[in-house]
N, C-alpha and C positions, 0 to 999 in steps of 0.2 A: 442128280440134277442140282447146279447152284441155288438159292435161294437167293431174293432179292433181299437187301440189305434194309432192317425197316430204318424211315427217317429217326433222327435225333428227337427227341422230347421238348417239346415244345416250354419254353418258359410260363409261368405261370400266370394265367390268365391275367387282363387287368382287371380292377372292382369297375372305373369307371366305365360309363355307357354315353358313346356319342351319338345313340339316338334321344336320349333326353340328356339337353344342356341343365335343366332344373336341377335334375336330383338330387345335389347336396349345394341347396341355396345357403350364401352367405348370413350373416344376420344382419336384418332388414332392419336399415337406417331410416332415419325420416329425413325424407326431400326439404329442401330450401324454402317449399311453398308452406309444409308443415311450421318448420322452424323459424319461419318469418309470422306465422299466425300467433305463433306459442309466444313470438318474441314482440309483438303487439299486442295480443290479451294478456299475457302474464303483465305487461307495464300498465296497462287500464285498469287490473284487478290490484295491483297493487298502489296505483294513486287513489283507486275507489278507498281501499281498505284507510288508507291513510288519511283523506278526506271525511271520509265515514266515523272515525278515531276523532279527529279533530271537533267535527262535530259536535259528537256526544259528549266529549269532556268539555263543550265551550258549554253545551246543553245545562251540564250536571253543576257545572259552576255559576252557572247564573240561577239556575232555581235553588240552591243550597240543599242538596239533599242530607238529611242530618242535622239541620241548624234550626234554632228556635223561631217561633215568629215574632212577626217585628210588631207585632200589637200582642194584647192580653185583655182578658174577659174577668171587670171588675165585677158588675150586675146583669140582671138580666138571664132571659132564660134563650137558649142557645139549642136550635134544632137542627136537621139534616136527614135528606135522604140518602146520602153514602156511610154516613159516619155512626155511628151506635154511641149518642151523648149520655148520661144521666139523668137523669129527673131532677133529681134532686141534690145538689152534691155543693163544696166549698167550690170559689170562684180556682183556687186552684187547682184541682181535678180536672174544672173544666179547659183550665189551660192547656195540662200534660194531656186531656183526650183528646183538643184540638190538636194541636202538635202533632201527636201521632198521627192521625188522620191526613191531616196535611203533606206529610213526611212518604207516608204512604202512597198517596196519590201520583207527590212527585217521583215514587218510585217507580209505579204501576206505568206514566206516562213516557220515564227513559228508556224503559224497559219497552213498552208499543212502539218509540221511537228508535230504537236500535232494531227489532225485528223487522218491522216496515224497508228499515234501510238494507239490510240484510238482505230481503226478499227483493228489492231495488236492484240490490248493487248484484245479483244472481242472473237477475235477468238481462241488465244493463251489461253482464260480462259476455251471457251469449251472444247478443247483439254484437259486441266489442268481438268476438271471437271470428263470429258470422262475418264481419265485415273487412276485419283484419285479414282474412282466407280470401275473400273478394277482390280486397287490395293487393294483395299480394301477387294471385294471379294476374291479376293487370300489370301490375309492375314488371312479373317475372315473363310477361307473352311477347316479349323480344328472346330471351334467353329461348324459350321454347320454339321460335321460330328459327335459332341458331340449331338447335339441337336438330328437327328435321332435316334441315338443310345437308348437316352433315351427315345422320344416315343414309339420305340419298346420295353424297357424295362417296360412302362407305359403300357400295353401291356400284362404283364405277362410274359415275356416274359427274362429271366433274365443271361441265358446265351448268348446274345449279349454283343460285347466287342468292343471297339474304336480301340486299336492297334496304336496308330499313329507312322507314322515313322516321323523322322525330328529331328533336332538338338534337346540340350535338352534345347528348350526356354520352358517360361511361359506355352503355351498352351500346349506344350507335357508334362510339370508338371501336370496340368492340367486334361487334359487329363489320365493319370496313376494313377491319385488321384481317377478318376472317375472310372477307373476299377478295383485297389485294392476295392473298396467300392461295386461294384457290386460284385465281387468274395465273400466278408462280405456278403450281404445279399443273393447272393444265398446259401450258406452254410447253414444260418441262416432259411431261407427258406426249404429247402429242409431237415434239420433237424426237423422241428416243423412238417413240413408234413408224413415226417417216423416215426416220432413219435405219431401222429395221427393214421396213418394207422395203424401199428404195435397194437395200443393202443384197435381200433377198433378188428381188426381179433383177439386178444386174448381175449375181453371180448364176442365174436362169442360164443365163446365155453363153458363156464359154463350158459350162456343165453337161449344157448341151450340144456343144459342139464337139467337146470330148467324147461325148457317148457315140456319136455316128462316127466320127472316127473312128474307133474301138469297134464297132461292129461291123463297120467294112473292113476293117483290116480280120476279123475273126471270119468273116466269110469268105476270106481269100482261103481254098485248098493246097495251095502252093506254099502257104506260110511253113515257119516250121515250127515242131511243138514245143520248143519253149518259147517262142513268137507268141504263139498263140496259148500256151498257159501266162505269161506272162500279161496278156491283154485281156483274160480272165479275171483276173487277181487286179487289173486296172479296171476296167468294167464293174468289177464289184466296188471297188475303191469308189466310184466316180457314182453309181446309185446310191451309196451311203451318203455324199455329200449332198445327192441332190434332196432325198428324203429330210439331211438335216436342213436344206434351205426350205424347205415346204413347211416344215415343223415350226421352222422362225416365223415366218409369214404368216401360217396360222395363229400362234401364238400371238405373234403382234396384233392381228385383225381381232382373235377371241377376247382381246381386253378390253373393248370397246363394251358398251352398254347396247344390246339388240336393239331396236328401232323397229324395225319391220320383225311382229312377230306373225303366227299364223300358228293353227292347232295342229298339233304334235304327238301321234300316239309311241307313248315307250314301248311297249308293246311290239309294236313295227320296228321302230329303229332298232329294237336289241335283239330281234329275229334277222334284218339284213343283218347287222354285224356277225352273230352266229355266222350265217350260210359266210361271209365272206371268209371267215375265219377256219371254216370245214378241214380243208385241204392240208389247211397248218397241221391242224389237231390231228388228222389221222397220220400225219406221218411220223408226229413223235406220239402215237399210241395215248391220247389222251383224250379222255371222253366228255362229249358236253350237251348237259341236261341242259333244255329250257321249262319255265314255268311262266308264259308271261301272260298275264293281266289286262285288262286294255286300264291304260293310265294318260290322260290327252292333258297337254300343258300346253301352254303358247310363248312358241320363242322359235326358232330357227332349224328347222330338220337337217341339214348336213352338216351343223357343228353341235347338236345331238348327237347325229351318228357317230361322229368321233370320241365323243366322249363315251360311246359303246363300243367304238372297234378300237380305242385305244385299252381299254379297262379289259375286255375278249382276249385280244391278241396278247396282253402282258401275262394273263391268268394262265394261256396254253402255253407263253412262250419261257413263262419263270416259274415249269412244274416238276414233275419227280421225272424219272426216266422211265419206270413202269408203273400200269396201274394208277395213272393219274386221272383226273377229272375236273372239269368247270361247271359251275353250277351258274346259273342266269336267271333272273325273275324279275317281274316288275309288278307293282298294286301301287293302292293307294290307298295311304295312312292317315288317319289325321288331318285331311287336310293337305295331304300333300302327295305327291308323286314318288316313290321309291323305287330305283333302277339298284339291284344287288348282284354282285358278282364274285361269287365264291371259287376259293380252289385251291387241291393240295399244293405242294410244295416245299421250298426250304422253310425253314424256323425262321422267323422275323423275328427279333427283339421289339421289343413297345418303345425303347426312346431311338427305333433306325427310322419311324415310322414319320414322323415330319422330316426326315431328308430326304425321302421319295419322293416328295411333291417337289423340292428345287429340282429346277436346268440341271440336267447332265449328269443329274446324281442318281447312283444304282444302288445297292445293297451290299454293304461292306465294298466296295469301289467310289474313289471318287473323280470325277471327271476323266474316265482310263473308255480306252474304245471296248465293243464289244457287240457281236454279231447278231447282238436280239435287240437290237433299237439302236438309237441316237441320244437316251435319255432325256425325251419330253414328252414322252403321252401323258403320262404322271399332271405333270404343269399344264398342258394342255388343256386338260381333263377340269382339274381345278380352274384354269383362267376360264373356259365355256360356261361352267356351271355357277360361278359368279358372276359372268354375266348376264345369264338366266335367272339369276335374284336367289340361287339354290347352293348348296354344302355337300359338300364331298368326303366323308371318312373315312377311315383306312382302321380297320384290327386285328392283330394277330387270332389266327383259327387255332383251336387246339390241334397239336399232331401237326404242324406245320401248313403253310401256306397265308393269304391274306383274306380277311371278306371287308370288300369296296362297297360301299353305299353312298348313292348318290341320290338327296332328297332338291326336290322342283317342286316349287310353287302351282298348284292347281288353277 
């Protein structure tokens, strides 16, 4: 008896993991709001320091530390409670002991006046710090209202608008830069997609009028058989185009940002997908586990489903010849919804792996026909789940095949 031929050796795993985007983080720069604090306390700490300086040497200079005094002790007896005089001594003694004492004092008090300032200029910099971080954020709460804006428009999400009021500084330029240009691309946007659609619903119609032709002429008995192998092979012809018109229209619709959501078990939609998917799988001998979870999200149950019968049907339809398998599960992680869909097959390379997701592209083919799709589940699949606010990845399985993960926001 032949033996089945084992697949090819799978290339070598990658190190990276797209379920954590973290784990080899960059090295952590300090934000503008940091560098704007650093760059208003460093300049307070140094006019302090410099002020502080100035000071003390006007200080030092006016009391003469070091210099004689401007009087001298002819007679008389000379006491103090700082200074340790004589009793008894020449008037010059008592000069050099005032002096010193004097000399003293004014060192002891530059010296209280330089610490004092010191402890001053310490605290006067927290302060200077505290407030510069304060300022700063204020300053910087238009940028930050930029930056939102734009995450939700990263999003999908494209009628979002900044609006900023405030004088007409830089960032309000800015800022109106940024929305004339979103105004741009939604137009641009929402033209390609009407024009998709539109493009879609009118090729509906003679698509379908070819298929009933085709099937009255195949139910004619009279025909003859290349008539009617012939209208076969058009008949299929004619469901592949309609499939890919359906695929556009989806597509075009899936880019939009959901509106109307409602709770969503994965769970459920990746059990219909199975059962719809059955019939495939057993006829090319391929087996599929489920393991699902209840995992409930809120967004749109039939362009969920898709994003399960497209990811189902690709795993049965791109697997080995014998002895193959799909694997299905859903939980939730973190925080988040995980739809995973494993399953043998050919060898993926790791960099064929982002031209799966564009239009029309297969696996070492590109834009060429071929009886297992129209190549758009793939994109499909991607365009639903960003609209869903959720990431789609794709990685080579050891031993060949791919495992699909698909994370949703809870």
């Amino acid at each position: 008896m032949a033996t089945t031929p084992l697949p090819p050796a799978a290339p070598p795993k990658p190190t990276w993991d797209p379920r954590r985007p973290d784990q080899a983080l960059p090295w952590v720069r300090p934000t503008i709001r940091i560098r704007l604090t650093l760059l208003y306390g460093g300049m307070f700490l140094i006019a302090g320091i410099l002020l502080l300086s100035i000071i003390y040497l006007l200080a030092a200079q006016a009391l003469h530390v070091g210099s004689e005094l401007p009087f001298k002790i002819v007679t008389g007896k000379v006491s103090s409670e700082v200074c340790n005089f004589p009793s008894q001594a020449p008037p010059e003694q008592f000069n050099a002991a005032m002096n010193s004492c004097v000399n003293q004092q004014r060192k002891q008090a530059l010296d209280d006046l330089l610490s004092r300032s010191l402890f001053a200029l310490v605290g006067l910099s927290v302060i200077a710090f505290a407030f510069g971080y304060a300022m700063a954020g204020r300053v910087l709460s238009p940028l930050g209202r930029i930056t939102r804006t734009a995450r939700r428009v990263v999003g999908s999400d494209l009628s979002r608008r900044i609006e900023l009021d405030g004088p007409d500084d830089e960032l309000k330029e800015l800022a109106d830069t940024f929305d004339e240009m979103l105004d741009r691309l939604e137009r641009a946007f929402s033209a390609q997609q009407r024009f998709v659609a539109n493009a879609s619903h009118e090729l509906r119609t003679p698509l379908a009028i070819n298929r009933t032709l085709l099937e009255v002429h195949l139910s004619d008995p009279a025909a003859p058989t290349e008539l009617q192998q012939l209208g076969r092979t058009l008949l299929a012809t004619n469901e592949r185009s309609e499939q890919l018109v359906e695929g556009l229209l989806l597509l075009a619709r899936s880019d939009n940002q959901i509106v109307e959501r409602k709770p969503v078990d994965l769970a459920e939609v990746a059990t219909r997908a199975v059962d719809q998917c059955l019939t495939e799988a057993e006829t090319k001998g391929v087996d599929i586990r489920t393991e699902c979870a209840p995992a409930v999200v809120q967004g749109n149950g039939v362009l969920l489903e898709r994003i399960a019968l497209n990811l189902v049907q690709n795993a049965v339809r791109y697997n080995i010849p014998e002895g193959g398998w799909v694997e299905v599960s859903t939980e939730v992680q973190q925080g988040q919804a995980v739809l995973l869909v494993s399953n043998t097959g050919p060898v993926v390379p790791a960099y064929e792996i982002d031209n799966l997701f564009e239009p029309f592209r297969r696996l070492r083919t590109e834009r060429t026909g071929s009886d297992k799709g129209v190549g758009l589940g793939l994109s499909i699949a991607r365009s639903v789940a960003r609209a869903h606010g959720g990431r789609i990845f794709a990685e080579p399985r050891e031993g060949g095949g791919l495992v699909m993960r698909v994370t949703l926001p809870v």
